[in-house]
Every structure is written in structure tokens, then in C-alpha cells.
mmCIF file of the N, C-alpha and C atoms, coordinates in Angstrom:
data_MODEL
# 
_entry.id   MODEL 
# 
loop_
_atom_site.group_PDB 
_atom_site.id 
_atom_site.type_symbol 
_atom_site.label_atom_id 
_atom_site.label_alt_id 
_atom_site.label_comp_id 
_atom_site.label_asym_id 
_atom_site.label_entity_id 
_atom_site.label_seq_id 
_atom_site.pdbx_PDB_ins_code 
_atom_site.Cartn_x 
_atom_site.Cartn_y 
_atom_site.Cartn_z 
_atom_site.occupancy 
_atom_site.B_iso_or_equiv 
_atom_site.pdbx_formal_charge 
_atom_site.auth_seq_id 
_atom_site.auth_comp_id 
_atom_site.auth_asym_id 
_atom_site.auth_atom_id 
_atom_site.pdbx_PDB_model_num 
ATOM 1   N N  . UNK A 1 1  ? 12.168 12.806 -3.465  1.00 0.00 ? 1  UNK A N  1 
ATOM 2   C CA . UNK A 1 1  ? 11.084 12.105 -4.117  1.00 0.00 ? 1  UNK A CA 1 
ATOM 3   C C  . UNK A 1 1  ? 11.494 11.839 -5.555  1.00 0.00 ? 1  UNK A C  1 
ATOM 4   N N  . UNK A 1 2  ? 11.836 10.851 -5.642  1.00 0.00 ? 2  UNK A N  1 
ATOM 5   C CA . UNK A 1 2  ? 12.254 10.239 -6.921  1.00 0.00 ? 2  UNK A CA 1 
ATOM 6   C C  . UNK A 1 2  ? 11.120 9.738  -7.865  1.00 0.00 ? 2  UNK A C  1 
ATOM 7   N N  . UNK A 1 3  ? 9.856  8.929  -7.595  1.00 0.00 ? 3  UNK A N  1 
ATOM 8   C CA . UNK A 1 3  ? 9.372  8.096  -8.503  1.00 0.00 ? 3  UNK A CA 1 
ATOM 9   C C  . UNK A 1 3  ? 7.959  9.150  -9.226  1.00 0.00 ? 3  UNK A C  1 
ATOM 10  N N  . UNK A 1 4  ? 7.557  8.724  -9.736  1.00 0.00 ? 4  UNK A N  1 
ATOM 11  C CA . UNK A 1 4  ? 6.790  9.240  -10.712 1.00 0.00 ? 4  UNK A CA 1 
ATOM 12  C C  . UNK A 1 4  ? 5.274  9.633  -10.690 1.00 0.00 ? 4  UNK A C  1 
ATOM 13  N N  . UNK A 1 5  ? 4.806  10.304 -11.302 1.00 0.00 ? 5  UNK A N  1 
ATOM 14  C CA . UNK A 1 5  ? 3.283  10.660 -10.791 1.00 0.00 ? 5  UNK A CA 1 
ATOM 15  C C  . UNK A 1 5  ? 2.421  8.821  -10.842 1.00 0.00 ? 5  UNK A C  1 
ATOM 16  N N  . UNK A 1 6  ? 1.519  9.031  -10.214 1.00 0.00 ? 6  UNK A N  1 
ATOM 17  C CA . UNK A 1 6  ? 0.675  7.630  -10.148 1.00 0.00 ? 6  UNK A CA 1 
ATOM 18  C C  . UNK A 1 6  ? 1.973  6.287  -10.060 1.00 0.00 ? 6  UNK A C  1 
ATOM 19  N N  . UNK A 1 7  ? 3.210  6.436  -9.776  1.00 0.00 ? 7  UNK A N  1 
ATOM 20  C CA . UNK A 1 7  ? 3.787  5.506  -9.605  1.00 0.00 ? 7  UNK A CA 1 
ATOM 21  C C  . UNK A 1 7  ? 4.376  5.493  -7.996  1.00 0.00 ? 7  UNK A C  1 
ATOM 22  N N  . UNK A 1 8  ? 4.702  3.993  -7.025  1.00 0.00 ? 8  UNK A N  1 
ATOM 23  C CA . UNK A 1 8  ? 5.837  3.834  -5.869  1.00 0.00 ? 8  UNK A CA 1 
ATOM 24  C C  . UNK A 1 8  ? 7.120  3.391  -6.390  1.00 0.00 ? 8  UNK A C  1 
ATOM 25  N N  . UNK A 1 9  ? 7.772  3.937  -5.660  1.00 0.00 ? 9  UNK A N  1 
ATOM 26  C CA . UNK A 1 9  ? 8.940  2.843  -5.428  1.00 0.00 ? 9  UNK A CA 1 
ATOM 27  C C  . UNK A 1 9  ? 9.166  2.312  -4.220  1.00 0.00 ? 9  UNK A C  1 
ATOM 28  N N  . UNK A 1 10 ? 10.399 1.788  -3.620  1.00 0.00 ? 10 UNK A N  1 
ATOM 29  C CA . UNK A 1 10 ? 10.802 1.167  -2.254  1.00 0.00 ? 10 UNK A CA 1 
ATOM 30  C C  . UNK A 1 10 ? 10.636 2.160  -1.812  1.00 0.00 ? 10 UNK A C  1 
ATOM 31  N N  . UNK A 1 11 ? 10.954 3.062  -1.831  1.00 0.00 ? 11 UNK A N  1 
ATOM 32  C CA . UNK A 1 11 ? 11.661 4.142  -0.827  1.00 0.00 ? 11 UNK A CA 1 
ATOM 33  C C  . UNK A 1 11 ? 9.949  4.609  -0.009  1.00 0.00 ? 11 UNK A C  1 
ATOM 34  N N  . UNK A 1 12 ? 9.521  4.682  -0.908  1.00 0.00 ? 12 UNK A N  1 
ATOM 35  C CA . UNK A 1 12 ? 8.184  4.983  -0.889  1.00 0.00 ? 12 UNK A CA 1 
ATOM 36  C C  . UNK A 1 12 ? 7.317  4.328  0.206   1.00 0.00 ? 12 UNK A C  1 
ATOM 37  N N  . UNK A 1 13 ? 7.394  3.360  -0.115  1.00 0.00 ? 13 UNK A N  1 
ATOM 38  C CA . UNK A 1 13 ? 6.851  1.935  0.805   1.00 0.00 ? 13 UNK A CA 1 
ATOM 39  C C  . UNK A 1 13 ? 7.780  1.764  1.871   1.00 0.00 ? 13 UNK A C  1 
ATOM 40  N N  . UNK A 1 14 ? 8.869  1.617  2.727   1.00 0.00 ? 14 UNK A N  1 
ATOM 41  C CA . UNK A 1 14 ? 9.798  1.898  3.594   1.00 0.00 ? 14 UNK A CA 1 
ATOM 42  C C  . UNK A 1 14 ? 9.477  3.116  4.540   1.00 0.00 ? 14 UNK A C  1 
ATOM 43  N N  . UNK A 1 15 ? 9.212  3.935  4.043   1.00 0.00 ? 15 UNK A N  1 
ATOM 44  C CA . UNK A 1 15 ? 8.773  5.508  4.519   1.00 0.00 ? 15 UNK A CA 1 
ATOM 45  C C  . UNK A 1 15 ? 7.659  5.333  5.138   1.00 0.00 ? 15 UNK A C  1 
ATOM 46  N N  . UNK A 1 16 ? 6.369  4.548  4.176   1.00 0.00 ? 16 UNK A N  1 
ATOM 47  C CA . UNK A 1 16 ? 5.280  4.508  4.824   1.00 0.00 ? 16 UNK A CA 1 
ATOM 48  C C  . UNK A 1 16 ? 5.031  3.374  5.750   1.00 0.00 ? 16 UNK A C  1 
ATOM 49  N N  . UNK A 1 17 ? 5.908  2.080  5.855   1.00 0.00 ? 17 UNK A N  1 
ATOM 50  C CA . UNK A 1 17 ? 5.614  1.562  6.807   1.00 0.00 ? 17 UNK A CA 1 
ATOM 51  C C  . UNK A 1 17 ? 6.448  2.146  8.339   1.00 0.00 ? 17 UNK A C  1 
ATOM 52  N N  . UNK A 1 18 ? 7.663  2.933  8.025   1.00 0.00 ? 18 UNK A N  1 
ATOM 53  C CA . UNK A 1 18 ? 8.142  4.012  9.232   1.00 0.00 ? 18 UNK A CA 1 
ATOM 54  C C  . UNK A 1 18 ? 7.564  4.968  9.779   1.00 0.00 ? 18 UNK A C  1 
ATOM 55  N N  . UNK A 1 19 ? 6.296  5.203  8.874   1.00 0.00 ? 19 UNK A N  1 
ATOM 56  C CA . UNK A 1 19 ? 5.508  6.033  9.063   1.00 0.00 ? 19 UNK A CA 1 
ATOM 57  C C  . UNK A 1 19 ? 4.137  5.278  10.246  1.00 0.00 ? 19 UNK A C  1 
ATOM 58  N N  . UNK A 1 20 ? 3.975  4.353  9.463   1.00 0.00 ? 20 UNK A N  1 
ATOM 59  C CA . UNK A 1 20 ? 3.061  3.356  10.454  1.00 0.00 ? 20 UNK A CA 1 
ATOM 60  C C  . UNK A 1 20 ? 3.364  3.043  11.591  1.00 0.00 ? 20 UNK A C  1 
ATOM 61  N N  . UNK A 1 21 ? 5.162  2.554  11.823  1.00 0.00 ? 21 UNK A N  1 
ATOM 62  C CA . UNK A 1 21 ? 5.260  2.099  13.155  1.00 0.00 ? 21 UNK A CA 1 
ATOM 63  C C  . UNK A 1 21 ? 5.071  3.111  13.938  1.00 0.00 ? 21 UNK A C  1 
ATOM 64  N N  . UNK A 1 22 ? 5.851  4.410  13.238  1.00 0.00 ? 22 UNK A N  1 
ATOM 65  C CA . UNK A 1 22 ? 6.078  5.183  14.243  1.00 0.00 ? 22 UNK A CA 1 
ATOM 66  C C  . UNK A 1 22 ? 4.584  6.000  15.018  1.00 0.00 ? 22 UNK A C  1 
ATOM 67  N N  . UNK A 1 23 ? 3.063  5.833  14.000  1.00 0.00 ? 23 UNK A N  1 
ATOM 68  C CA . UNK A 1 23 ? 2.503  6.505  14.516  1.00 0.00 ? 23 UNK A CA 1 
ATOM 69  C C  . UNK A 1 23 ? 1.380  5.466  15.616  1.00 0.00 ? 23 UNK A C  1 
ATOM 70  N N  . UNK A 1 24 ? 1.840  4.017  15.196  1.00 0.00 ? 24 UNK A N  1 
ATOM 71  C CA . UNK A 1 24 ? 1.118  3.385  15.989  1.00 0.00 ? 24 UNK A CA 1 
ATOM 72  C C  . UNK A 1 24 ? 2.206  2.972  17.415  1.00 0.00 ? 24 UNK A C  1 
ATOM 73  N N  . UNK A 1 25 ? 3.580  3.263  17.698  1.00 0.00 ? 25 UNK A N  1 
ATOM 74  C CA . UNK A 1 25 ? 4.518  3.336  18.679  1.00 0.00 ? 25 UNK A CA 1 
ATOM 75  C C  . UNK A 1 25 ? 3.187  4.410  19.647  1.00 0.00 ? 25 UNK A C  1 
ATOM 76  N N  . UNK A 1 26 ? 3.290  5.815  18.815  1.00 0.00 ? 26 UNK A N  1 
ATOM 77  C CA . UNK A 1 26 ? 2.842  6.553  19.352  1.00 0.00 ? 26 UNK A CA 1 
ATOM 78  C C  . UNK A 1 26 ? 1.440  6.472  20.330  1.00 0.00 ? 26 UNK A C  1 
ATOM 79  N N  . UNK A 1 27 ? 0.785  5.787  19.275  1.00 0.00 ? 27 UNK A N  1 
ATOM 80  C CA . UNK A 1 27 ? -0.818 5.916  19.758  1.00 0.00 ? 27 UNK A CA 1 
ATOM 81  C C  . UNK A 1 27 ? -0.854 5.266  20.744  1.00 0.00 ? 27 UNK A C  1 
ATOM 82  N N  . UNK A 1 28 ? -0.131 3.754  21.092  1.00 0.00 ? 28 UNK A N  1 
ATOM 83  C CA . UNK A 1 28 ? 0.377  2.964  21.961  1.00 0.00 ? 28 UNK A CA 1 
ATOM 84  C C  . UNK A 1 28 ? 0.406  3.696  22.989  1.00 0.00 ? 28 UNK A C  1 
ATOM 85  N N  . UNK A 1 29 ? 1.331  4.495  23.092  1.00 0.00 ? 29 UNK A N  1 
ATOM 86  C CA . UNK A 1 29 ? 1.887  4.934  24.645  1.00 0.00 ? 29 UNK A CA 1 
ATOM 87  C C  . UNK A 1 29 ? 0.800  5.764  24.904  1.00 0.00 ? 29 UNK A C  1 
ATOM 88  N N  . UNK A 1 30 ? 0.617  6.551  24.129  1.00 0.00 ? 30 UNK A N  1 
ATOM 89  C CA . UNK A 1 30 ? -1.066 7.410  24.520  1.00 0.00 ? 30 UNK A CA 1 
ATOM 90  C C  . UNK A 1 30 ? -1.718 7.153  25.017  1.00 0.00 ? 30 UNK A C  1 
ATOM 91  N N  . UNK A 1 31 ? -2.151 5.459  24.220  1.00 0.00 ? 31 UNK A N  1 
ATOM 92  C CA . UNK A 1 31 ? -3.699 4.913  25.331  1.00 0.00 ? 31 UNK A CA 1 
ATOM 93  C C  . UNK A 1 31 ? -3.356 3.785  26.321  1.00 0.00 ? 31 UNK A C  1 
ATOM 94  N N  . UNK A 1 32 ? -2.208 3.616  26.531  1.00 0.00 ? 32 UNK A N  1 
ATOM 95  C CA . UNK A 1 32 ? -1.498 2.980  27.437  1.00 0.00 ? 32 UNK A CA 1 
ATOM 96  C C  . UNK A 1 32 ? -1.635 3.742  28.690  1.00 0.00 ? 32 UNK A C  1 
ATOM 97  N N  . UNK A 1 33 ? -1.176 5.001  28.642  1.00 0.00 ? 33 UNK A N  1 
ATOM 98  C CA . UNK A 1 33 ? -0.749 5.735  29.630  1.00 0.00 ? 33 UNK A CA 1 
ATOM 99  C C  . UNK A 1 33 ? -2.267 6.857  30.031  1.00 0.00 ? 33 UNK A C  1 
ATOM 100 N N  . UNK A 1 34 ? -3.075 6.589  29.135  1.00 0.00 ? 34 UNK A N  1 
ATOM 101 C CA . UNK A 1 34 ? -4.303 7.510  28.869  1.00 0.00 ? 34 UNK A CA 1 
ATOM 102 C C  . UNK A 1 34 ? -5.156 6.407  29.804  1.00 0.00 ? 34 UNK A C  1 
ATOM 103 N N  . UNK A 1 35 ? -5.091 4.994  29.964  1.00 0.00 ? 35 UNK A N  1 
ATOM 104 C CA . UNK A 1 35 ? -6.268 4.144  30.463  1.00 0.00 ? 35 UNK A CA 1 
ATOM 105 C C  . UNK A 1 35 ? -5.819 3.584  31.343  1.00 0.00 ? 35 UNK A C  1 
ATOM 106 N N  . UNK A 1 36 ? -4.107 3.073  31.469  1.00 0.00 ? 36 UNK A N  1 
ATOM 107 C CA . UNK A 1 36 ? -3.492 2.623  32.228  1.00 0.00 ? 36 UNK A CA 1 
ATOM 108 C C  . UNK A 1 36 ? -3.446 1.202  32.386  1.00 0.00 ? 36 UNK A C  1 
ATOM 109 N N  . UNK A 1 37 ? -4.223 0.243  31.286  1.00 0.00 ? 37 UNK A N  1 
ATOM 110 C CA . UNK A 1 37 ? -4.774 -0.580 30.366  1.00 0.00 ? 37 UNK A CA 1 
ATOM 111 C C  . UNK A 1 37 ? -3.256 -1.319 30.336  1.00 0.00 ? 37 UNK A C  1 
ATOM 112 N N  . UNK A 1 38 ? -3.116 -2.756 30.699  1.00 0.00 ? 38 UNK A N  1 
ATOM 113 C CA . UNK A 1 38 ? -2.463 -3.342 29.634  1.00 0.00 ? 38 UNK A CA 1 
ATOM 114 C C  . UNK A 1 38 ? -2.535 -3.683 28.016  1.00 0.00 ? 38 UNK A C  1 
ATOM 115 N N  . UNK A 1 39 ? -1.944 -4.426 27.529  1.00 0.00 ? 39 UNK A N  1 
ATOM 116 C CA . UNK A 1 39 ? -2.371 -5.008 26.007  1.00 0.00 ? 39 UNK A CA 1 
ATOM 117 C C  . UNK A 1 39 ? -3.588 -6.026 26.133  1.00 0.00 ? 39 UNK A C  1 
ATOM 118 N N  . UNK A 1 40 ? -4.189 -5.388 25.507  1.00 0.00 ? 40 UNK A N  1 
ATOM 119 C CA . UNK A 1 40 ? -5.965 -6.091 25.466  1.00 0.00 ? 40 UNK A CA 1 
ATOM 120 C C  . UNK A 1 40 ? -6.103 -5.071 23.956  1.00 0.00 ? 40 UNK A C  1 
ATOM 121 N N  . UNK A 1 41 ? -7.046 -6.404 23.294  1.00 0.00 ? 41 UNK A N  1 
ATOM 122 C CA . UNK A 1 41 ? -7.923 -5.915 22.218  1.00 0.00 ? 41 UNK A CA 1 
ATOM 123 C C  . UNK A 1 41 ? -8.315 -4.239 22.318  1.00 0.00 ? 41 UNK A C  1 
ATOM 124 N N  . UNK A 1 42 ? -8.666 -4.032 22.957  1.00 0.00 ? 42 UNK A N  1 
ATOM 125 C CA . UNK A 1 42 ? -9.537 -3.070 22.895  1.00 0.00 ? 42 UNK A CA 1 
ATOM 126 C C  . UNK A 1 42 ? -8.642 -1.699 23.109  1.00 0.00 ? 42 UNK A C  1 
ATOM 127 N N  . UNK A 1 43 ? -7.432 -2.128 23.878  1.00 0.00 ? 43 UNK A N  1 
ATOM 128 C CA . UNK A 1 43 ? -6.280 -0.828 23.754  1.00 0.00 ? 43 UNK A CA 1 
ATOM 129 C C  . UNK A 1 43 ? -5.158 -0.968 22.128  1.00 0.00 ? 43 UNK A C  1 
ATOM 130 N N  . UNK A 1 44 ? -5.244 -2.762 21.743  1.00 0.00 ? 44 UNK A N  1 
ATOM 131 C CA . UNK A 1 44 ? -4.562 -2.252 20.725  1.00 0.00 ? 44 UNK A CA 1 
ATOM 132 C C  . UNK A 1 44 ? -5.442 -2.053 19.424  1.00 0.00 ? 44 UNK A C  1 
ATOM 133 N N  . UNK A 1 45 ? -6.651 -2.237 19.020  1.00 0.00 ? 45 UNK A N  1 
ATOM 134 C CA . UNK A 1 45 ? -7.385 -2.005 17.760  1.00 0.00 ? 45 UNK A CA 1 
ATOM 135 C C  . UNK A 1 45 ? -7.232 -0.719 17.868  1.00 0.00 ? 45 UNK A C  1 
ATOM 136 N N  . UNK A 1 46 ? -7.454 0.526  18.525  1.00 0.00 ? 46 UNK A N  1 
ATOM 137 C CA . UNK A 1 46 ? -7.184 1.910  17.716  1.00 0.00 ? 46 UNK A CA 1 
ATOM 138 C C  . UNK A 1 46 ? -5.247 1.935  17.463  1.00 0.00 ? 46 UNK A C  1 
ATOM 139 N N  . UNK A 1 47 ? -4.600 0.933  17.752  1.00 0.00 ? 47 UNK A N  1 
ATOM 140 C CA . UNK A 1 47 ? -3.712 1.337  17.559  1.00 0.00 ? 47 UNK A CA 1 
ATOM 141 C C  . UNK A 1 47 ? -3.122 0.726  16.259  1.00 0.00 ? 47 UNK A C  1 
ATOM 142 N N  . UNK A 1 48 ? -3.844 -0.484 15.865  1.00 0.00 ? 48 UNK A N  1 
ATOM 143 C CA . UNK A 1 48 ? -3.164 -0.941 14.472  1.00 0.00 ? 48 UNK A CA 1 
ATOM 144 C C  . UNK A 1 48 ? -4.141 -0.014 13.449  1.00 0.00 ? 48 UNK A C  1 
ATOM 145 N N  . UNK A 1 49 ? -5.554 0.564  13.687  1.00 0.00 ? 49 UNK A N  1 
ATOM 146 C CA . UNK A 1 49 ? -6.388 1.495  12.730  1.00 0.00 ? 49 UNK A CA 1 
ATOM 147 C C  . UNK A 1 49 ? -5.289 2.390  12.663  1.00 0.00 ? 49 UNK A C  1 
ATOM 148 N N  . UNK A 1 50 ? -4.471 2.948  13.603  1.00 0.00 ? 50 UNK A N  1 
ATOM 149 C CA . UNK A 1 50 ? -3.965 4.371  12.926  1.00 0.00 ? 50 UNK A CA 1 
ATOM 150 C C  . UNK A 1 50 ? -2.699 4.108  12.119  1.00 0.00 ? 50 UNK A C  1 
ATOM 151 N N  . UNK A 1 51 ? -1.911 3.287  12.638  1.00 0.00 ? 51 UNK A N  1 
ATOM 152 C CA . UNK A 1 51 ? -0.845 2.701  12.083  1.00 0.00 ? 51 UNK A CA 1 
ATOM 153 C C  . UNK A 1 51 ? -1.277 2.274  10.464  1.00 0.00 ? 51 UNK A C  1 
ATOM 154 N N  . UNK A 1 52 ? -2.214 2.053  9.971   1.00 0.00 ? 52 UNK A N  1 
ATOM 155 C CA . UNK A 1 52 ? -2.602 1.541  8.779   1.00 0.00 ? 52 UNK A CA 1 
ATOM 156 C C  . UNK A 1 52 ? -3.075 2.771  8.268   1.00 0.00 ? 52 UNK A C  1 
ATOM 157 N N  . UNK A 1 53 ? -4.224 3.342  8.791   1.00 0.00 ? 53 UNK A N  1 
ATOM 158 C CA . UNK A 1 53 ? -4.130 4.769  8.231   1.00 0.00 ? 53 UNK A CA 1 
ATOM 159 C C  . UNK A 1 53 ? -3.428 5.936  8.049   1.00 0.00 ? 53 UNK A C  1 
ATOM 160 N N  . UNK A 1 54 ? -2.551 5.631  9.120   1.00 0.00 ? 54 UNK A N  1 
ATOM 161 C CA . UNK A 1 54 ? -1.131 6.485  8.365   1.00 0.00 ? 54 UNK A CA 1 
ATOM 162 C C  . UNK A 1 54 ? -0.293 6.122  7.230   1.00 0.00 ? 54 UNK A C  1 
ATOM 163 N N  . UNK A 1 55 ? -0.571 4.653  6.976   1.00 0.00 ? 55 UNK A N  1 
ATOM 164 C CA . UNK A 1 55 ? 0.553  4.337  6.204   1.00 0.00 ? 55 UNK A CA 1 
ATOM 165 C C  . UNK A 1 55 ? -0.133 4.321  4.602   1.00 0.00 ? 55 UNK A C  1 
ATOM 166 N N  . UNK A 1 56 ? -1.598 4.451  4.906   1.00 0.00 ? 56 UNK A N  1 
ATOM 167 C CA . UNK A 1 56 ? -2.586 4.848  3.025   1.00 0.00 ? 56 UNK A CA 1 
ATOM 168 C C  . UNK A 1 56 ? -2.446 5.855  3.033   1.00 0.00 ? 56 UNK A C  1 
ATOM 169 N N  . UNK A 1 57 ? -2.141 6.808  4.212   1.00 0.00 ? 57 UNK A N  1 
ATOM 170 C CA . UNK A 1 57 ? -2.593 8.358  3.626   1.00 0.00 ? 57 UNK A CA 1 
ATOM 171 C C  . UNK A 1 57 ? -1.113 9.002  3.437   1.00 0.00 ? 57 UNK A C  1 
ATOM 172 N N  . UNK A 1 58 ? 0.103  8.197  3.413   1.00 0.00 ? 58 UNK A N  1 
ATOM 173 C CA . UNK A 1 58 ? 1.324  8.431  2.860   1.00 0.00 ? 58 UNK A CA 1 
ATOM 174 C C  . UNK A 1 58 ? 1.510  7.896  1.378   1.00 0.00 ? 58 UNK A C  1 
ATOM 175 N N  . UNK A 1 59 ? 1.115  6.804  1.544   1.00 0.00 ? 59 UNK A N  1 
ATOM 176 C CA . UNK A 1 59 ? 1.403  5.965  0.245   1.00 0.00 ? 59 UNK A CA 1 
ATOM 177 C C  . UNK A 1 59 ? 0.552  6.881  -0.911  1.00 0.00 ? 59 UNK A C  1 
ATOM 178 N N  . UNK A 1 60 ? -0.695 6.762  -0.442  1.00 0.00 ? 60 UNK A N  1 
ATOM 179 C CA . UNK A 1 60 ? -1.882 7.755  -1.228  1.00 0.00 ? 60 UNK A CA 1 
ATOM 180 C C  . UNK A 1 60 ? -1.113 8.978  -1.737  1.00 0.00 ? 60 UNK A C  1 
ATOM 181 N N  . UNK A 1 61 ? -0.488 9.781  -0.629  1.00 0.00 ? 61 UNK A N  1 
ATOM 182 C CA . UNK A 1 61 ? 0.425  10.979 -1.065  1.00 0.00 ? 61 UNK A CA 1 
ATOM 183 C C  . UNK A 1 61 ? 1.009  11.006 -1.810  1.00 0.00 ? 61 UNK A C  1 
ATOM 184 N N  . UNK A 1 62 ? 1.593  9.947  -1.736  1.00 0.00 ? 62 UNK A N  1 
ATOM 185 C CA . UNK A 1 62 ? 2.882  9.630  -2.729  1.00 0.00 ? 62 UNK A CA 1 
ATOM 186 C C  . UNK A 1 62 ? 2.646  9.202  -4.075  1.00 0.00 ? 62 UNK A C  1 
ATOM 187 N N  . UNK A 1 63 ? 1.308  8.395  -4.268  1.00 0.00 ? 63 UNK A N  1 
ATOM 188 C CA . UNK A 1 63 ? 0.832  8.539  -5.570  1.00 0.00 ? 63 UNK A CA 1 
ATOM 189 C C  . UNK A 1 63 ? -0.062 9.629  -6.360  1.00 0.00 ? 63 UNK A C  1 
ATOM 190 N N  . UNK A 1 64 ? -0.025 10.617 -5.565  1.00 0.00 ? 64 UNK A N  1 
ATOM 191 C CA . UNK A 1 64 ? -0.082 11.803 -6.309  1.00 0.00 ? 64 UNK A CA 1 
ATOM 192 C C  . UNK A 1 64 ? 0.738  13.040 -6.318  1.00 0.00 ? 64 UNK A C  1 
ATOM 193 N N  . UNK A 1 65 ? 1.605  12.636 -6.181  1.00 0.00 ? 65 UNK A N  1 
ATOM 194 C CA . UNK A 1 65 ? 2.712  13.615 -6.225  1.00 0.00 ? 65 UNK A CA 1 
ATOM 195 C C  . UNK A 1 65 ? 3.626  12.789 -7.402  1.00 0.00 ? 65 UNK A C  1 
ATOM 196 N N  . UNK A 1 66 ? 4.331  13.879 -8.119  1.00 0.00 ? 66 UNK A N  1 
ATOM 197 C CA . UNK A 1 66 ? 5.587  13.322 -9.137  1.00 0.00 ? 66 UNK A CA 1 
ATOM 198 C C  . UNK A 1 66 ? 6.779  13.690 -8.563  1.00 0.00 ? 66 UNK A C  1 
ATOM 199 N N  . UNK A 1 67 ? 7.818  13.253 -9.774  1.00 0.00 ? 67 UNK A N  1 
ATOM 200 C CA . UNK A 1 67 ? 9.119  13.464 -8.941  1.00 0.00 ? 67 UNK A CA 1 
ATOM 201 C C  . UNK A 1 67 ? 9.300  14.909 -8.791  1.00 0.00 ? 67 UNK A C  1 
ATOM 202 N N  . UNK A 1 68 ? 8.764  16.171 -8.901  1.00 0.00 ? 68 UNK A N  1 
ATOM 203 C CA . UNK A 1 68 ? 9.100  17.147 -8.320  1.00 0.00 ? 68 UNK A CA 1 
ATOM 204 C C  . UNK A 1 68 ? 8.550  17.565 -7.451  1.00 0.00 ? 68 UNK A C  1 
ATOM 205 N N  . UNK A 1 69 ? 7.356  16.601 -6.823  1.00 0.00 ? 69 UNK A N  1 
ATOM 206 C CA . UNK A 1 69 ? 6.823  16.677 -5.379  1.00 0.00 ? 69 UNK A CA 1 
ATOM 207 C C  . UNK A 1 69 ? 5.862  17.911 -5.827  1.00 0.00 ? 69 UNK A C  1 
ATOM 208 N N  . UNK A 1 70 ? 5.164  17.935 -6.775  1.00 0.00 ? 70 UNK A N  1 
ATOM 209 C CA . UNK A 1 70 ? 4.106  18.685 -6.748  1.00 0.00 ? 70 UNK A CA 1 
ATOM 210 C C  . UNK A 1 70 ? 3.199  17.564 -6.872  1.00 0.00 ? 70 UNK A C  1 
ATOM 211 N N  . UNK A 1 71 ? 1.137  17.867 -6.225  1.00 0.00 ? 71 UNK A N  1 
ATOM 212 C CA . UNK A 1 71 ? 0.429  17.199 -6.146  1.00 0.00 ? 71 UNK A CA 1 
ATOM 213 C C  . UNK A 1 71 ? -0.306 17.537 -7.276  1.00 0.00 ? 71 UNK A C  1 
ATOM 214 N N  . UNK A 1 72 ? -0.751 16.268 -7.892  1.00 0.00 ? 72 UNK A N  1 
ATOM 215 C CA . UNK A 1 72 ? -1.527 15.864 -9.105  1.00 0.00 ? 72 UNK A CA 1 
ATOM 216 C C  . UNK A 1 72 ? -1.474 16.771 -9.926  1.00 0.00 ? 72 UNK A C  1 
ATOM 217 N N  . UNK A 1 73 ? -0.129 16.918 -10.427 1.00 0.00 ? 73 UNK A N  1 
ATOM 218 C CA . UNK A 1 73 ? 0.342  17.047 -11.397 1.00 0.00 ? 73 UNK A CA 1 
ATOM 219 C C  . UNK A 1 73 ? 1.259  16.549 -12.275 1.00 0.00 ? 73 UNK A C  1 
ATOM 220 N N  . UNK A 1 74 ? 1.293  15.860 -14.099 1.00 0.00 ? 74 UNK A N  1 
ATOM 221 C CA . UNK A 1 74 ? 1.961  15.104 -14.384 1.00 0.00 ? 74 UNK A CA 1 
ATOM 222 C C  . UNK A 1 74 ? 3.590  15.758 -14.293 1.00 0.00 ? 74 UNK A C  1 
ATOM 223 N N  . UNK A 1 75 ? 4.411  14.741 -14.786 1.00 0.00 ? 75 UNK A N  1 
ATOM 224 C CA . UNK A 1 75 ? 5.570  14.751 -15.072 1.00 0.00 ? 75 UNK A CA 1 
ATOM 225 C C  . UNK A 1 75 ? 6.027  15.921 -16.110 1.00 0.00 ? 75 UNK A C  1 
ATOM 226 N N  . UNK A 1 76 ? 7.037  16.731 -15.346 1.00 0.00 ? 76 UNK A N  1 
ATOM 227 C CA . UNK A 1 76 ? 6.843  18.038 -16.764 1.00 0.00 ? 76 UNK A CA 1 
ATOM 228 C C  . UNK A 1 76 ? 7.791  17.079 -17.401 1.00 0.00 ? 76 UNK A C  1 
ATOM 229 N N  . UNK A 1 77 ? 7.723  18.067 -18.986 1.00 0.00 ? 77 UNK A N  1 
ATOM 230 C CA . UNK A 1 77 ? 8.173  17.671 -20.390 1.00 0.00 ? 77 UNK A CA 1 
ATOM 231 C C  . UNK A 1 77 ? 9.377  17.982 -20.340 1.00 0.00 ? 77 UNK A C  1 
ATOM 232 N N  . UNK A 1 78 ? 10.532 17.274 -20.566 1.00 0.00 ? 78 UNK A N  1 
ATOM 233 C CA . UNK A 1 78 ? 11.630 17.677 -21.039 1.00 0.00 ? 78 UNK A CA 1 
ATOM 234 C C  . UNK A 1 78 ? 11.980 18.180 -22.416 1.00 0.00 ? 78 UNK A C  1 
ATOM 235 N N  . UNK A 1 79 ? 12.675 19.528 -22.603 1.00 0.00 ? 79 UNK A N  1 
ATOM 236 C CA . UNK A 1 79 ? 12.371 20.146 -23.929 1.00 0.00 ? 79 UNK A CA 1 
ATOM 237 C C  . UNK A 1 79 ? 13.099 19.279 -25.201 1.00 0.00 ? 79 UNK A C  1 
# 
């Protein structure tokens, strides 16, 4: 974790959309295999909600954490 308290960088954003595919890949096969459902509305809307909510509640993370990966706390002082 490189970037800064209240700040992203790429890496940041990359992560969280890997984070998205991978959890809406997931949810996919879940309610795929959970309903037995082809692709229809109604099997993929919980699946782009989680995919998006995984990817604020990373990004979100990430803007409160600094580069030493502690949460909401600033940048320590260099002496």
C-alpha cells in the first residue's frame, strides 16, 4: 500500500475492479447453479449489486488507510 491517507492511486483502482470481477464471477455461478436460471435480469442484478459493492467497500478501504496500512490514521511525521 503505497498511496496516502484520503488519497488512490492505480494500483488501488485495478485491485478494486479485480475485486469486483472476481466477486461478481462468483455470485454468478452461485445463483446460476443455486436457480439453475439462465442469464435473465433477475439472475444478473444481484450480481452486478455485489460486484459494485465490493468494489466501494475496497476503494472506501483504501481511502482510509495510509501508506502504512493503518485505518484513519494520518501520515506519520518524518523526523
Amino acid at each position: 500500500m503505497k498511496s496516502k491517507f484520503l488519497t488512490l492511486d492505480w494500483k488501488d483502482f485495478s485491485r478494486g475492479l479485480l475485486i469486483a470481477f472476481l466477486t461478481a464471477v462468483l455470485t454468478g455461478v452461485i445463483n446460476i447453479l443455486d436457480t439453475g436460471a439462465v442469464f435473465t435480469w433477475v439472475t444478473l442484478k444481484p450480481v452486478l449489486i455485489a460486484g459494485i459493492s465490493a468494489a466501494l467497500s475496497y476503494l472506501l478501504k483504501c481511502l482510509a488507510t495510509n501508506s502504512q496500512d493503518q485505518m484513519f490514521k494520518r501520515e506519520p511525521r518524518l523526523a
